[in-house]
BAKETOR-240459 format. One record per residue: chain; y, z, x of N, C-alpha, C in turn; residue number from 1. Coordinates in Angstrom, 2 decimals, decimal comma. Example, Ala and Ser with C-alpha at 12.3 -4.5 7.8 and 13.67 -1.06 7.14 Angstrom:
BEGIN
A -5,69 7,80 13,19 -4,50 7,80 12,30 -3,30 7,80 13,20 1
A -2,25 7,08 12,85 -1,06 7,14 13,67 0,03 7,87 12,90 2
END
This chain:
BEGIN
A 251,39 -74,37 -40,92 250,08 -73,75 -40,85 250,17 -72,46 -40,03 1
A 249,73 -71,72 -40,98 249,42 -69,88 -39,85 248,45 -70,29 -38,83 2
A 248,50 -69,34 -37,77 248,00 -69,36 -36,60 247,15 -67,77 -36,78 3
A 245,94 -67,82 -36,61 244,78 -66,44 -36,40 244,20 -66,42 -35,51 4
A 243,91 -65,33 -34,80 243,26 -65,21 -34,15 242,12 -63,86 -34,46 5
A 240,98 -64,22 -33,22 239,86 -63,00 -33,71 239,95 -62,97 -31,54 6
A 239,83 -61,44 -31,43 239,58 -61,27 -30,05 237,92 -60,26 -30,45 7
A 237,36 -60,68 -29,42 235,78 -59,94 -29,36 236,14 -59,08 -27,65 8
A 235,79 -57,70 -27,93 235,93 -56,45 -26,62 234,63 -55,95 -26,66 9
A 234,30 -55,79 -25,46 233,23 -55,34 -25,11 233,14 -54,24 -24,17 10
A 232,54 -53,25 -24,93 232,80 -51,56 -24,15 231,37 -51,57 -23,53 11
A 231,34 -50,90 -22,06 230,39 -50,22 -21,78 230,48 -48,90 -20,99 12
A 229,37 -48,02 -21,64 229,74 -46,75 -21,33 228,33 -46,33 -20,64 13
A 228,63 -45,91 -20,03 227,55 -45,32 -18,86 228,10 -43,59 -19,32 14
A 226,62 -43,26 -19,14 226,65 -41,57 -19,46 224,91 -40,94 -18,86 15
A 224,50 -39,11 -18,67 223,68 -39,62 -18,37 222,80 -38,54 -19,89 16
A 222,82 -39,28 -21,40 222,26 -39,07 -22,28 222,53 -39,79 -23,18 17
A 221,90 -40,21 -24,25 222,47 -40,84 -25,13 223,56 -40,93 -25,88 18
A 224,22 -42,41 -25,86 225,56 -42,68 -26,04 225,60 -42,46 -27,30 19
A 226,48 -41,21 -28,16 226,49 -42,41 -29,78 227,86 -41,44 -30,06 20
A 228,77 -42,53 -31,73 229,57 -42,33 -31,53 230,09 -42,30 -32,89 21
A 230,77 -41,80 -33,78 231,28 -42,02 -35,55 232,65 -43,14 -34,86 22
A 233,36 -42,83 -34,11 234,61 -44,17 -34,62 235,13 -44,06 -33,03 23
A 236,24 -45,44 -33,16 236,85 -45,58 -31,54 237,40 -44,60 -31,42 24
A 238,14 -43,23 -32,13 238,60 -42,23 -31,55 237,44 -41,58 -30,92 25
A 236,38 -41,35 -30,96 235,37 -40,83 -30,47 235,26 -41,33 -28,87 26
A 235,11 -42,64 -28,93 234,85 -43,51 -28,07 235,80 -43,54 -26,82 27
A 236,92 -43,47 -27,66 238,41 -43,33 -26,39 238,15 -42,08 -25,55 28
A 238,27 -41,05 -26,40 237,81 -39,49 -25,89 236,94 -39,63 -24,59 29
A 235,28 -39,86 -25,10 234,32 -39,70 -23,72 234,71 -40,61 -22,87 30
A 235,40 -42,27 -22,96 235,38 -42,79 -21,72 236,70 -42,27 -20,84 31
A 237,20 -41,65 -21,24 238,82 -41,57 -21,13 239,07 -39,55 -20,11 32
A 238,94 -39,26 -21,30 238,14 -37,54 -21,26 236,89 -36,82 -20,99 33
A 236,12 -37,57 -21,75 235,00 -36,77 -21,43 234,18 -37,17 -20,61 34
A 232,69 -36,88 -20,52 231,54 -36,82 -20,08 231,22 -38,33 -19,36 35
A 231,56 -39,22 -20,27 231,17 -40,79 -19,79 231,94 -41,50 -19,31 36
A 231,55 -42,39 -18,49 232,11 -43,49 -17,31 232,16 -45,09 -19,01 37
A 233,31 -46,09 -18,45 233,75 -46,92 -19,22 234,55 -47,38 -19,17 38
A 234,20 -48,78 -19,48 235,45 -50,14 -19,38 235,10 -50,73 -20,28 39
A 236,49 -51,70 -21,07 236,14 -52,65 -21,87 236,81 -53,94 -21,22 40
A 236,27 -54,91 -21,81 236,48 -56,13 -21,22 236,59 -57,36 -22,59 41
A 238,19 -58,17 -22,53 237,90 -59,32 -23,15 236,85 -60,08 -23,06 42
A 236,11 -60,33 -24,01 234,73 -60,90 -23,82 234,79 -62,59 -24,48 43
A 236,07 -62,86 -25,63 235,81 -64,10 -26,74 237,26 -63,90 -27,17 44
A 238,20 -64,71 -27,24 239,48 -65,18 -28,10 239,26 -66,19 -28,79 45
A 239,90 -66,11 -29,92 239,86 -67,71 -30,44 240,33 -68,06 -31,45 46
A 240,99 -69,24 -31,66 242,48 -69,24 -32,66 240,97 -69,37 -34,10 47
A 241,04 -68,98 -35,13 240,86 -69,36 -36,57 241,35 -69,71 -37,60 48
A 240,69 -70,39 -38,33 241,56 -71,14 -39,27 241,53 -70,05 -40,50 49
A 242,12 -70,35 -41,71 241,99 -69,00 -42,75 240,64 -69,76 -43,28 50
A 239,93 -70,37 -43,09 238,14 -70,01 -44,08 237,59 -68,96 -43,22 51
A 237,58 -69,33 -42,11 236,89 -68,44 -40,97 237,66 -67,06 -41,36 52
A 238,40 -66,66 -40,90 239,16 -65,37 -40,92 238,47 -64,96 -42,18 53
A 239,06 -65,55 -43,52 238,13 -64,71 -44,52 236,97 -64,30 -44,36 54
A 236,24 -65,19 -43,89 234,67 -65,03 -43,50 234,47 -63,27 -42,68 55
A 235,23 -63,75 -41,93 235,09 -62,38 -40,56 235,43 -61,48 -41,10 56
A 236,31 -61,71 -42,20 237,48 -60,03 -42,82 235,94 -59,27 -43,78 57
A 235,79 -60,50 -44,39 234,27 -60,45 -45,50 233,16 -59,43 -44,33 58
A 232,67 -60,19 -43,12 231,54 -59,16 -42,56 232,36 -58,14 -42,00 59
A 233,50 -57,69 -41,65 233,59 -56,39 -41,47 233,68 -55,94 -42,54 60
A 233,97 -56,08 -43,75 233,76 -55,15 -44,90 235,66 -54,62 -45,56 61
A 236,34 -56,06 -44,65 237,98 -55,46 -45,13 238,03 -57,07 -46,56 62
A 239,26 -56,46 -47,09 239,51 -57,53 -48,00 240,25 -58,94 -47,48 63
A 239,95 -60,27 -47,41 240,89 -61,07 -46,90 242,25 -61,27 -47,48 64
A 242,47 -60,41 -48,10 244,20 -60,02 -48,97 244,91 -59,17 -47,76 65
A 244,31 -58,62 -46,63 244,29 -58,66 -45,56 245,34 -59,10 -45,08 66
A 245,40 -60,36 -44,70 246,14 -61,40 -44,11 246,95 -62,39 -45,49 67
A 246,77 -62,16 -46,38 246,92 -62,42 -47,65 246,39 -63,75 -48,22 68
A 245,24 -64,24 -48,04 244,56 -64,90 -48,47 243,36 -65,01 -49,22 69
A 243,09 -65,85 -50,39 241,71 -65,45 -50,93 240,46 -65,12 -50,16 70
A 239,25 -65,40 -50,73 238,06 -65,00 -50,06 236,90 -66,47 -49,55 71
A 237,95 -67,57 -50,27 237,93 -68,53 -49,59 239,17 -69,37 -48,14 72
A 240,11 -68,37 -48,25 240,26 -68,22 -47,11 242,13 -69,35 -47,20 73
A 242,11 -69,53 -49,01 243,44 -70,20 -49,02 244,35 -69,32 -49,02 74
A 246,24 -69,93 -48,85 246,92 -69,15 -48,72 247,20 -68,88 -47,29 75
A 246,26 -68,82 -46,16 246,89 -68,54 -44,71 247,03 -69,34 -44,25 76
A 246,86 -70,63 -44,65 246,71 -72,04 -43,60 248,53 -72,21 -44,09 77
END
């Protein structure tokens, strides 16, 4: 049986205007370089099985062929 995992990070950025951002290169930049204060923090680990993983690959919007499994999630176990 494959072993998955999903890690959940949690950024917060202190600035003094509104935060917004198109992608993590953006994001790296101001906390890193620019203008805004920021840390991220492990927030959630957790081993998954392949239904789940498909599931998760499904709401971010990637294919679960991904990890190479259908969209029910056989094939990674």
């Amino acid at each position: 049986m494959r072993t998955l995992h999903r890690t959940v990070i949690t950024v917060d950025v202190l600035s003094d205007h509104p935060f917004e951002f198109d992608d993590l290169e953006d994001l790296h930049f101001a906390i890193t370089s620019g203008d805004c204060s920021g840390r991220w923090v492990v927030t959630r680990t957790e081993q998954v099985d392949g239904r789940r993983m498909a599931q998760l690959l499904l709401e971010q919007g990637s294919d679960p062929d991904f990890f190479g499994q259908t969209d029910d999630g056989e094939g990674a176990d």
